[in-house]
C-alpha positions in Angstrom: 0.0 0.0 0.0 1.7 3.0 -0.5 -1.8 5.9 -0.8 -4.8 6.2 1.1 -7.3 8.8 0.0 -10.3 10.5 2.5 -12.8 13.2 2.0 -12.9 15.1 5.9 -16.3 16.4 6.5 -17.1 18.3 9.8 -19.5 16.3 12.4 -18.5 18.4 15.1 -17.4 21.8 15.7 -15.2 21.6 18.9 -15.7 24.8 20.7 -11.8 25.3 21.7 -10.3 25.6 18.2 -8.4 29.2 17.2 -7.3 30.2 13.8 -3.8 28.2 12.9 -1.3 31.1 11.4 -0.9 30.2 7.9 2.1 27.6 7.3 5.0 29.2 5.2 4.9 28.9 1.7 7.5 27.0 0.0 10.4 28.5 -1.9 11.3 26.6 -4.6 15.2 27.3 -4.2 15.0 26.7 -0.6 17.1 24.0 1.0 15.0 20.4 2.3 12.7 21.5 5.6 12.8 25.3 4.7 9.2 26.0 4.4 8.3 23.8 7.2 6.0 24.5 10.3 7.1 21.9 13.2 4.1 20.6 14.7 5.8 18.9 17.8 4.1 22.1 19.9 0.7 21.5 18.5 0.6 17.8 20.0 0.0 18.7 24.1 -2.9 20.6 22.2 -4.5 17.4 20.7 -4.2 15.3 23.1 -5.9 17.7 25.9 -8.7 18.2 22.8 -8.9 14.1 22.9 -9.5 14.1 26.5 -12.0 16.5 26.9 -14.0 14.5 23.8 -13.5 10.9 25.4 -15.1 12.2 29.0 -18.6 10.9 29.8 -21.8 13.5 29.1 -21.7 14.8 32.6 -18.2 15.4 32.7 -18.8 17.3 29.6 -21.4 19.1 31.1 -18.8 20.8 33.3 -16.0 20.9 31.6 -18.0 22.7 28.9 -19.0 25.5 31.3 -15.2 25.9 31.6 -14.5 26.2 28.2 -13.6 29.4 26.6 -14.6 29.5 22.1 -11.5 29.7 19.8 -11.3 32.4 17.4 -12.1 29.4 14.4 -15.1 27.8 15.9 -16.6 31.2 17.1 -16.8 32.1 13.6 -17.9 28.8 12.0 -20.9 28.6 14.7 -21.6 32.7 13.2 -21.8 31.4 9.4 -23.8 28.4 10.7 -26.2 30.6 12.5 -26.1 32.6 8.7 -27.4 29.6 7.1 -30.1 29.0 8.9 -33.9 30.3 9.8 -35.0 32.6 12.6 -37.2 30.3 14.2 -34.2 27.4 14.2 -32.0 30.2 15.8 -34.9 30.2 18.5 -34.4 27.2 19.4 -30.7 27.3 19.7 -31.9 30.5 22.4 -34.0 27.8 24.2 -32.0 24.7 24.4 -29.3 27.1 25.9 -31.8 27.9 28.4 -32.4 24.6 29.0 -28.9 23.5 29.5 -28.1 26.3 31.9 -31.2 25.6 34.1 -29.7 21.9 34.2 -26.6 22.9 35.2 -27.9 25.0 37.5 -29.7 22.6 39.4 -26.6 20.2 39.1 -28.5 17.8 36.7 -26.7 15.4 34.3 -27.0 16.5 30.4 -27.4 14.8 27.2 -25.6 17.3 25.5 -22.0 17.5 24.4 -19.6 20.3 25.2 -20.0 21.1 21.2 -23.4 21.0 21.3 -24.1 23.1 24.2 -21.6 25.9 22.6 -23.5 25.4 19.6 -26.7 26.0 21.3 -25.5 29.3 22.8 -23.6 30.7 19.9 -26.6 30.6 18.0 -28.6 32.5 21.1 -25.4 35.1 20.8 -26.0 35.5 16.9 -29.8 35.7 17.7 -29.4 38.4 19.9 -26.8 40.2 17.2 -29.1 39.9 14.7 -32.3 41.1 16.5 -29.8 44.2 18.5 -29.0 45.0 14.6 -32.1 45.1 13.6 -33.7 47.0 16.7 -31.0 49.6 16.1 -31.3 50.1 12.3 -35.4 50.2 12.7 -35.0 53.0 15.2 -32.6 55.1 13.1 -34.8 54.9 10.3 -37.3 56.1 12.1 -35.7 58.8 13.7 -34.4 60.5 10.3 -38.2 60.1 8.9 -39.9 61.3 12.4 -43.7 60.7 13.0 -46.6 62.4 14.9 -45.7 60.9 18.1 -41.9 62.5 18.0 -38.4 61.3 17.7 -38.5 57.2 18.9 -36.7 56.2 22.2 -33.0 55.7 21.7 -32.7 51.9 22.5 -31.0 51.4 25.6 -29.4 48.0 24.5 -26.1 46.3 25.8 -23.2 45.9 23.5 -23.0 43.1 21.1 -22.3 40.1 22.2 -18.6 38.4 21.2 -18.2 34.8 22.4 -14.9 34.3 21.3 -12.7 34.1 24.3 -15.6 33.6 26.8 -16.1 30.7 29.4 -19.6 29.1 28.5 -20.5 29.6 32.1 -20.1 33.5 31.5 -21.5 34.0 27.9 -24.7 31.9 29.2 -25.4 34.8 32.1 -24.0 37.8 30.1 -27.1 36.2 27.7 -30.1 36.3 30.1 -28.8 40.1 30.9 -28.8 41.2 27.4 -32.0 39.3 26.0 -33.8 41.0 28.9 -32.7 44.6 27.9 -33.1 44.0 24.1 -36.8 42.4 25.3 -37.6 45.8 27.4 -35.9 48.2 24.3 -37.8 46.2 21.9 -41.4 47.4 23.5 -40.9 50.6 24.1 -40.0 50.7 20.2 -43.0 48.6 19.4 -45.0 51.1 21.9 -44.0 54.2 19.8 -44.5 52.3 16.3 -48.0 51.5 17.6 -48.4 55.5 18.6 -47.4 56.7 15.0 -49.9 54.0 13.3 -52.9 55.7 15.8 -53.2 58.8 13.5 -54.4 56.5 10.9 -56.9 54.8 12.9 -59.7 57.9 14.0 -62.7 58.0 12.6 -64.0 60.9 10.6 -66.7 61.8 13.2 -66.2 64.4 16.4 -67.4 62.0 19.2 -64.0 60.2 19.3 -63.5 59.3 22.8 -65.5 56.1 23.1 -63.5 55.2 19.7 -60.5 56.2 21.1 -60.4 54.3 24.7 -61.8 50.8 22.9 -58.5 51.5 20.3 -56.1 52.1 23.1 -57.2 49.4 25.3 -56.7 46.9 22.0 -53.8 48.2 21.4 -52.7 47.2 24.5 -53.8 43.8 24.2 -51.8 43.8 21.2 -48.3 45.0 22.1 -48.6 42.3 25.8 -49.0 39.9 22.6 -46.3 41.3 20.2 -43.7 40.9 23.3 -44.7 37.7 24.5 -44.1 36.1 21.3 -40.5 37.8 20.8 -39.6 35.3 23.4 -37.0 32.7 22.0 -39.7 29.6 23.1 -42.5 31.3 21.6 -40.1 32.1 17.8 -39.2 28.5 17.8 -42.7 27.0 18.2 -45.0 29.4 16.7 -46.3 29.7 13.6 -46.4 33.6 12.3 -49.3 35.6 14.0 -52.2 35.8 12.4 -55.3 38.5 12.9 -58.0 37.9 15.5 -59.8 35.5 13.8 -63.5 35.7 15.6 -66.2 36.0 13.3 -68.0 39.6 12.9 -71.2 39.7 14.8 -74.3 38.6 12.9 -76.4 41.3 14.5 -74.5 44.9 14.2 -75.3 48.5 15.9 -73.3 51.3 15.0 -71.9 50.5 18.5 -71.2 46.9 17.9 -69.8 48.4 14.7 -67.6 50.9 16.2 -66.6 48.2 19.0 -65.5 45.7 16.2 -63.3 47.6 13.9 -61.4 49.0 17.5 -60.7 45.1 17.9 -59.7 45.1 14.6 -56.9 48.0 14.1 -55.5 46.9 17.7 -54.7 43.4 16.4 -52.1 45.6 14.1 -48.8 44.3 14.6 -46.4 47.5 16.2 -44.2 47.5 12.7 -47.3 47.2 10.5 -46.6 49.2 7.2 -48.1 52.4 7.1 -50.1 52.3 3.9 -51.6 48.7 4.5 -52.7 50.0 8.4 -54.5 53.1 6.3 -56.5 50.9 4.3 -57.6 48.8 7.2 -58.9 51.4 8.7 -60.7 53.3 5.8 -62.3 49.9 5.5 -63.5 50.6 9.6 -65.0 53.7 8.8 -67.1 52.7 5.7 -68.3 50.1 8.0 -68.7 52.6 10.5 -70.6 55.1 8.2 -73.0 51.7 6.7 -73.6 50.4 10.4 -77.0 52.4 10.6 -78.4 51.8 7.2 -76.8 49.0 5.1 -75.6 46.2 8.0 -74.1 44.0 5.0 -72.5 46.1 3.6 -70.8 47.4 7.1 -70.3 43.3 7.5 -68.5 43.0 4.2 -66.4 46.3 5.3 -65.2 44.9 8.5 -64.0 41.3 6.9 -62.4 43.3 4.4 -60.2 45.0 7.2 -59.7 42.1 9.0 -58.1 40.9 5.9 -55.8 44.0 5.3 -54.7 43.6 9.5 -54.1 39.4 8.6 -51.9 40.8 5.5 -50.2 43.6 7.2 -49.3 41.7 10.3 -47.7 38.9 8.2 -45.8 41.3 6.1 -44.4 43.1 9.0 -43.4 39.9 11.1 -41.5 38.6 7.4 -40.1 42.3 6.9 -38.7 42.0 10.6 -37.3 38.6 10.2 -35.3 39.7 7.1 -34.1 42.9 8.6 -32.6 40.4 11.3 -31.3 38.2 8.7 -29.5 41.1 6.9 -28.3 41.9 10.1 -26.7 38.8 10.7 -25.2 38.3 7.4 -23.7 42.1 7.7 -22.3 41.0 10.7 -20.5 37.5 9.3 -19.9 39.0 5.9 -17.9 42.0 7.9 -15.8 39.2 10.3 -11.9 39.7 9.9 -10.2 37.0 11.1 -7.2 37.8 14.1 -4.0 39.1 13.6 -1.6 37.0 12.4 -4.1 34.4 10.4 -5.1 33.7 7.2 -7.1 36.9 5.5 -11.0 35.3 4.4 -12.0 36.9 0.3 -14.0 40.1 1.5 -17.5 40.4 0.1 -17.8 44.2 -0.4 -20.8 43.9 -3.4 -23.1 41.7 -0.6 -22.3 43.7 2.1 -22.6 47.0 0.3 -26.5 45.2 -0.1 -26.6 44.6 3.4 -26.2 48.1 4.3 -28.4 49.7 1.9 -31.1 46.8 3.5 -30.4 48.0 7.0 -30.0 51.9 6.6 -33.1 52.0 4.1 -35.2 50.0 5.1 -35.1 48.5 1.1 -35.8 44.9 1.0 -33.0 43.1 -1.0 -34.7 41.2 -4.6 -34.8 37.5 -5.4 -31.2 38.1 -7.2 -29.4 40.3 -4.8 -30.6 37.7 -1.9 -28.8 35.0 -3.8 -25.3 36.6 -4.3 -25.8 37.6 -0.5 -26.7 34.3 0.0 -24.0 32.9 -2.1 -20.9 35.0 -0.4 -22.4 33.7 2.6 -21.9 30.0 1.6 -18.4 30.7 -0.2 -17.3 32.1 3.3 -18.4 29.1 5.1 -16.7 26.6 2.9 -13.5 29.3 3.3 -13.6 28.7 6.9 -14.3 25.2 6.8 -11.3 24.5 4.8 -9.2 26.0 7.7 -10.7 24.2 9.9 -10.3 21.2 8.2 -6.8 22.1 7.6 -6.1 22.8 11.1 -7.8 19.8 12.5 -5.5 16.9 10.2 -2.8 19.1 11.2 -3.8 18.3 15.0 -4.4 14.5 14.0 -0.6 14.0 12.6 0.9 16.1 15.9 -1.2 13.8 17.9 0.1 10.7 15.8 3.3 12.0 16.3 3.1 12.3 20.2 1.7 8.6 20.2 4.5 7.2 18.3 7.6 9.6 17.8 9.5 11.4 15.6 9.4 14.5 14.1 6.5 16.1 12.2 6.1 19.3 10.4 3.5 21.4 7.8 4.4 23.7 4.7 1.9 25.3 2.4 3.4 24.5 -1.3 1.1 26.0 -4.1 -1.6 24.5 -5.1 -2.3 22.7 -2.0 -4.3 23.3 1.4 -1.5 21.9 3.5 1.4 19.1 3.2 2.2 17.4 6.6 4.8 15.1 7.0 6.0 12.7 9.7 8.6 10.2 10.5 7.3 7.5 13.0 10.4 6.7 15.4 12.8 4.3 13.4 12.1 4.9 10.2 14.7 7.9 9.5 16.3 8.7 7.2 14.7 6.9 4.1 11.2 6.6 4.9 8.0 9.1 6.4 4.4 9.6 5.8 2.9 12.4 3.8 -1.0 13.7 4.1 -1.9 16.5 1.5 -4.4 18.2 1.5 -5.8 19.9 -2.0 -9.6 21.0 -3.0 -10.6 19.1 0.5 -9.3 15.2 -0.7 -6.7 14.1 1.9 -4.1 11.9 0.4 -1.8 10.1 2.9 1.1 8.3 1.4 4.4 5.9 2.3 7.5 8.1 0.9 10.9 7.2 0.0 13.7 9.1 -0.1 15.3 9.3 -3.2 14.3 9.6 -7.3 12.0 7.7 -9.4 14.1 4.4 -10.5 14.7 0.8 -9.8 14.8 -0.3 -6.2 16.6 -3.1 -5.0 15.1 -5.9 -3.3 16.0 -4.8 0.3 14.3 -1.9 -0.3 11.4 -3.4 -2.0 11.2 -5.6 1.1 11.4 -2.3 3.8 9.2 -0.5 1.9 6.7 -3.2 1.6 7.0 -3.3 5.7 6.5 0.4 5.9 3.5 0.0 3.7 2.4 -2.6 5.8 2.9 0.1 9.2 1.1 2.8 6.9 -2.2 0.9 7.3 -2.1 0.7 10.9 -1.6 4.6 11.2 -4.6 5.2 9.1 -6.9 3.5 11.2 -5.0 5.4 14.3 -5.5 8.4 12.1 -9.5 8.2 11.1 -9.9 7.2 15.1 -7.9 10.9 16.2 -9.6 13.0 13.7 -12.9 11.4 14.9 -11.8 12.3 18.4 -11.4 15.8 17.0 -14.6 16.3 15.4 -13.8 15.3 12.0 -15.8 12.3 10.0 -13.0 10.8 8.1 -12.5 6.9 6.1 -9.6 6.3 4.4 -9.6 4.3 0.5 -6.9 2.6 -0.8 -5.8 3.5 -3.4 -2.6 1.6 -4.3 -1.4 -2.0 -2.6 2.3 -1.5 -2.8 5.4 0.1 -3.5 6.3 3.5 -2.0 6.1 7.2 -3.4 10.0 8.5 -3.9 10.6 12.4 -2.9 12.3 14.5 -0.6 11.9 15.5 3.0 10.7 18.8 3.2 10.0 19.4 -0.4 7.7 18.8 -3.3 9.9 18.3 -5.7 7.5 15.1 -7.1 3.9 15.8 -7.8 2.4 13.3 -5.4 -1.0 12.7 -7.0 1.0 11.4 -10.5 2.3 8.0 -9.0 -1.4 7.1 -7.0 -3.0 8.2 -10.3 -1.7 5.5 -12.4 -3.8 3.5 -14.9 -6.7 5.9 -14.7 -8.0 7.1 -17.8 -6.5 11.3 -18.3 -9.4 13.0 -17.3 -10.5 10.8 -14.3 -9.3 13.1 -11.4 -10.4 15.7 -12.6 -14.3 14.9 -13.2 -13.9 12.9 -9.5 -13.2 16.1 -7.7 -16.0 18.2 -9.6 -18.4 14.9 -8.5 -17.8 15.1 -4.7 -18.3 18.0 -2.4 -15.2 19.8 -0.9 -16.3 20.2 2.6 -20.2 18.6 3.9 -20.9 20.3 7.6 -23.6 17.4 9.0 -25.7 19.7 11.5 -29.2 17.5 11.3 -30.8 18.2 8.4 -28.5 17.1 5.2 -27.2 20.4 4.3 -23.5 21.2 3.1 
C-alpha cells in the first residue's frame, strides 16, 4: 500500500479551536525542511482536545461550562447561524436555556460540550441579529420622524462576542442582554404603535368612546407582540395571524364601532403604514353603513380584517429579514485575528446589506442570492481552515503517540502538506498527508528519485507500507476524536512514493494516479463536495 485517500467532512465543531497562522509557503530554491512548520508544539494541544472528547456526558457538562470559544469555531458557529432560519436560531436560544437551568440545578445532560456551545452561539448570533435590527429600525425612524416624535434611543447592551468567553459567563451575560433587548424592543414597538394611531380615528367628532376601545386593544396587542419575541414562543409558533373571531351577525353602530377598535388593535407594532390606512378606511365605511346598510358594514369589517391578517404577516417577514441582513452584515464583515489567514472580502453583498439596513429597502430574489452565495463561499473558506487545522492536530497527535518528528508547509496548489517520521524509520522513509480541494491523500514516501529499487528496499518499503495501514486506522480514530468524519480508501497496494523531506519536488498525486483514464481526477473532484458540515438536516 503505499496511498490512502479520504474526504474530511465536519460532524462536530469543537468549541476550543483558534485560527492556525498560515504555514509558510515553500520556496522553490530553498534548501529540504525550509518552508516547514514543526508541529511537535501542536501535540499537548491534541491530546488535551482528545480528552476532553473521550469524557462521559456529565463530565462534559462541566467541563464545557469551563470552556472558553476559539477564534475558528466562534466564527464557524456565526456562518452556521447565517445559514439558517429565525425560528431554528430560536431554538438554539432555548435549548441554551435549558442546559443552563440543568446545570444550575446540578442535573446530568445529554448534550456535548460542542453541542451546548452550539446551542448558545446561536442564542449570541440571535441576539446580534435582532440588537441590529432594533438599532437600524430605530434610526430609520428617527431621520423620517412621526406624529408621536423622535422614537426612544434603544437602551441596549453591546453586542455580544463569544470568542474568548467561558460558556459559564456567555450563558449569564445572555439572560442580561436578552432582557434589555426584550424591554428596548417594546418601548420601540409602543412608539410604532403611537405613529400608526393617526391613521386609525374615525371621521366623526365623538372620538372618545373610539379612542379608549383602540387604546385598550392596542394594549392587548403590544402584551401579545412581546410575549411572542420570546425565543420559546419564535421556535414553536407559527407567524401571528389576525383575531380571527367572526363579525357579529347582528350589528349597531356601537357593535360596529366596538369591532373595527378590535380590529386596528390586532395591528402588529411595525405594520406598514399604507396597508394600516386601508384597514382602517375599510372601519370607517363600515362605521358610516352600520346604521343603514348592516351587509355592507359586515363586508367592510372582513375586508379590514383581511388587510390587519396581511399587514401583520408582512411586518413579522419584513422584521425577520431585517434580522437576517443583520446577521449576514455581521459575518460577511468578520476579519479574522491578527496574524491568520485573511477570508475573500464580500464588499458587493455587504454593500446590499447596508443599503437593506439603513433604508429600510428589501434586497430582490437576485441580490438575496449573491448575499446568500458569499455567505456559503465564506463558510466553505472557513471550513477549509478548519479542516486544515484539525489533520494538522491529528498527525501532531500521531506524532506524540509514536515519535519522531513532524512538520506542515503550504506548497502551491495545496491546502497543506504534513509530514511525519514515525520513530525508526529515518532517514529513508516518512508519511505524507496532502491536503488539496478538501481530498486528503496520505502516502508511504521514500527518499530518493524515481528508478529501480533493489530488493532490500522493495522488502522495507513493503514493511512500511504494511505500518502505513495501521496509522490510518489510528489516524481516522484521532480526527474522529477531533470532530472530523474521516475513512480512508486505498488506493494503491504496494510500493512506496519516492521524494524529498521537506519538499515537493515530485507531484504526489501522479504516482497514485496510475492506470486511470486522463481525465479521471479531474471529473472525480467536480463529482464530490469539498467540505459537507452534517448539522441535522442534510445540508453542506
Amino acid at each position: 500500500m503505499s496511498s490512502g485517500l479520504a474526504l474530511p467532512t465536519i460532524q462536530v465543531i469543537e468549541p476550543a479551536v483558534y485560527f492556525p497562522p498560515p504555514p509558510p509557503p515553500l520556496d522553490p530554491q530553498a534548501l529540504p525542511h525550509t518552508g516547514m512548520l514543526h508541529l511537535n508544539d501542536a501535540a499537548g494541544q491534541a491530546s488535551a482536545h482528545l480528552a476532553d472528547a473521550a469524557g462521559q456526558a456529565v463530565h462534559q457538562a462541566a467541563d464545557a461550562a469551563l470552556q472558553v470559544l476559539g477564534s475558528l469555531s466562534g466564527v464557524l458557529l456565526v456562518g452556521r447561524a447565517a445559514l439558517l432560519g429565525t425560528r431554528l436560531l430560536a431554538a438554539g436560544a432555548v435549548r441554551a436555556a435549558e442546559e443552563q437551568r440543568c446545570l444550575e440545578r446540578r442535573q446530568r445532560l445529554a448534550a456535548t460540550a460542542a453541542e451546548q456551545w452550539e446551542a448558545a452561539a446561536f442564542a449570541a448570533a440571535r441576539f446580534n441579529a435582532r440588537r441590529g435590527a432594533l438599532l437600524a429600525r430605530a434610526a430609520r425612524a428617527a431621520a423620517h420622524g412621526g406624529p408621536p416624535g423622535p422614537p426612544p434611543a434603544p437602551d441596549v447592551p453591546p453586542p455580544l462576542a463569544p470568542v474568548g468567553e467561558r460558556l459559564a459567563d456567555l450563558r449569564q451575560e445572555l439572560a442580561r442582554a436578552e432582557e434589555a433587548l426584550r424591554h428596548a424592543e417594546e418601548r420601540q414597538a409602543a412608539w410604532e404603535q403611537r405613529r400608526l394611531t393617526a391613521l386609525l380615528r374615525l371621521d366623526e367628532e365623538r372620538d372618545d368612546d373610539w379612542q379608549r376601545a383602540l387604546r385598550e386593544s392596542r394594549q392587548r396587542a403590544l402584551r401579545r407582540f412581546t410575549a411572542e419575541r420570546t425565543a420559546d414562543a419564535e421556535a414553536r409558533q407559527l407567524p401571528r395571524q389576525a383575531d380571527a373571531r367572526r363579525v357579529p351577525a347582528a350589528l349597531d353602530p356601537e357593535e360596529v364601532r366596538r369591532t373595527g377598535a378590535e380590529i386596528l388593535g390586532a395591528l402588529d407594532p411595525y405594520a406598514a403604514a399604507d396597508t394600516a390606512e386601508l384597514a382602517a378606511g375599510a372601519v370607517r365605511d363600515a362605521v358610516r353603513r352600520a346604521a343603514d346598510d348592516p351587509r355592507r358594514a359586515r363586508i367592510h369589517l372582513t375586508e379590514a380584517r383581511k388587510f390587519v391578517r396581511d399587514a401583520n404577516k408582512q411586518a413579522q417577514e419584513t422584521r425577520e429579514a431585517q434580522e437576517r441582513a443583520a446577521l449576514h452584515h455581521d459575518f460577511l464583515g468578520y476579519e479574522t485575528p491578527e496574524g491568520a489567514e485573511d477570508l475573500a472580502p464580500a464588499p458587493d453583498a455587504v454593500a446590499l446589506l447596508r443599503r437593506t439596513l439603513d433604508e429600510g429597502t428589501p434586497l430582490t430574489p437576485a441580490e438575496r442570492e449573491l448575499v446568500e452565495r458569499r455567505v456559503e463561499e465564506r463558510q466553505r473558506a472557513l471550513e477549509a481552515i478548519y479542516i486544515r487545522e484539525r489533520c494538522a492536530g491529528a498527525v501532531a497527535e500521531l506524532a506524540r503517540r509514536f515519535g519522531g518528528p513532524a512538520g506542515a508547509g503550504r506548497p502551491e496548489g495545496q491546502d497543506i502538506r504534513l509530514d511525519w517520521t514515525p520513530e525508526g524509520w529515518d532517514p529513508d522513509h516518512w508519511l505524507r498527508a496532502t491536503l488539496i480541494g478538501g481530498r486528503l491523500r496520505v502516502a508511504t514516501m521514500y527518499r530518493g528519485g524515481p528508478g529501480e529499487r533493489t530488493p532490500e528496499q522493495r522488502a522495507l518499503d513493503d514493511a512500511r507500507c504494511a505500518e502505513t495501514r495501521e496509522r490510518l486506522a489510528e489516524f481516522e480514530e484521532i480526527t474522529g476524536a477531533l470532530g472530523l468524519d474521516l475513512e480512508f480508501k486505498v488506493e494503491r497496494t504496494e510500493g512506496a512514493v519516492p521524494g524529498v523531506l521537506g519538499e515537493n519536488a515530485l507531484v504526489l498525486d501522479g504516482p497514485a494516479e496510475a492506470g486511470r483514464p486522463s481525465g479521471a481526477r479531474r471529473d472525480e473532484r467536480r463529482e464530490e463536495p469539498r467540505h459537507r458540515t452534517v448539522d441535522g438536516d442534510g445540508r453542506r
